[in-house]
N, C-alpha and C positions, 0 to 999 in steps of 0.2 A: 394559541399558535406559538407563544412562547418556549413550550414545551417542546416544536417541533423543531424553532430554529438550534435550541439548545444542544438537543438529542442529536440532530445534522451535524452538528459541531463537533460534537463529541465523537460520530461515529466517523468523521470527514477525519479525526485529528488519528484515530486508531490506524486508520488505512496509511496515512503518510506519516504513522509512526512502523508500518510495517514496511513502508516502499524505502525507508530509510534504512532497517534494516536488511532489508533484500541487498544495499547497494553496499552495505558494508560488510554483508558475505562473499559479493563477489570480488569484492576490493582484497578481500583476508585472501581468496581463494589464488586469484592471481598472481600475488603479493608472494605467496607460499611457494612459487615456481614451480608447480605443477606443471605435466605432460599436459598436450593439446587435448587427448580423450579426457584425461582426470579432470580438468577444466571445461569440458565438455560436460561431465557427468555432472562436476558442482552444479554449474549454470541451470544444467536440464531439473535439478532438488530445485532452486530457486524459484524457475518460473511460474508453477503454478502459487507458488504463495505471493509473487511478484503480480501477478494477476485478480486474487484474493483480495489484494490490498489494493488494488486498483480501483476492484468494483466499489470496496467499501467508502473510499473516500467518494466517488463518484456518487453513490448513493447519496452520502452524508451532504454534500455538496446539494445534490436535488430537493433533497428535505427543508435544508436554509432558505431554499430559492422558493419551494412552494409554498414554507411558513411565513417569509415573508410576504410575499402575494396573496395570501390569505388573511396575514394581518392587519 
């Protein structure tokens, strides 16, 4: 089970190394003073990787949680 919580970790750590990048695209994008649409369009590129990175931490998260109760 060790294997599981590790692997959770690891996949828990990629996901909110990706939601932190999500936040500092939109921070660059903002920053940039971009038009409402052009701000519009960045955000809209973001979200599904914003979402990506949500589910994997999420997963990764589940994995900890069922290795431990398994262990």
């Amino acid at each position: 089970m060790e294997i599981l919580i590790w692997g959770g970790a690891t996949i828990s750590v990629i996901g909110l190394l990706g939601l932190v990048w999500c936040i500092f695209r939109v921070a660059k994008a903002k920053r940039a003073g971009l038009s409402d649409d052009d701000l519009r369009d960045a955000v809209k590129r973001v979200v599904p990787i914003n979402l990506g990175a949500l589910f994997l931490s999420v997963i990764g998260l589940m994995m900890v949680i069922l290795g431990v109760f398994l262990g």
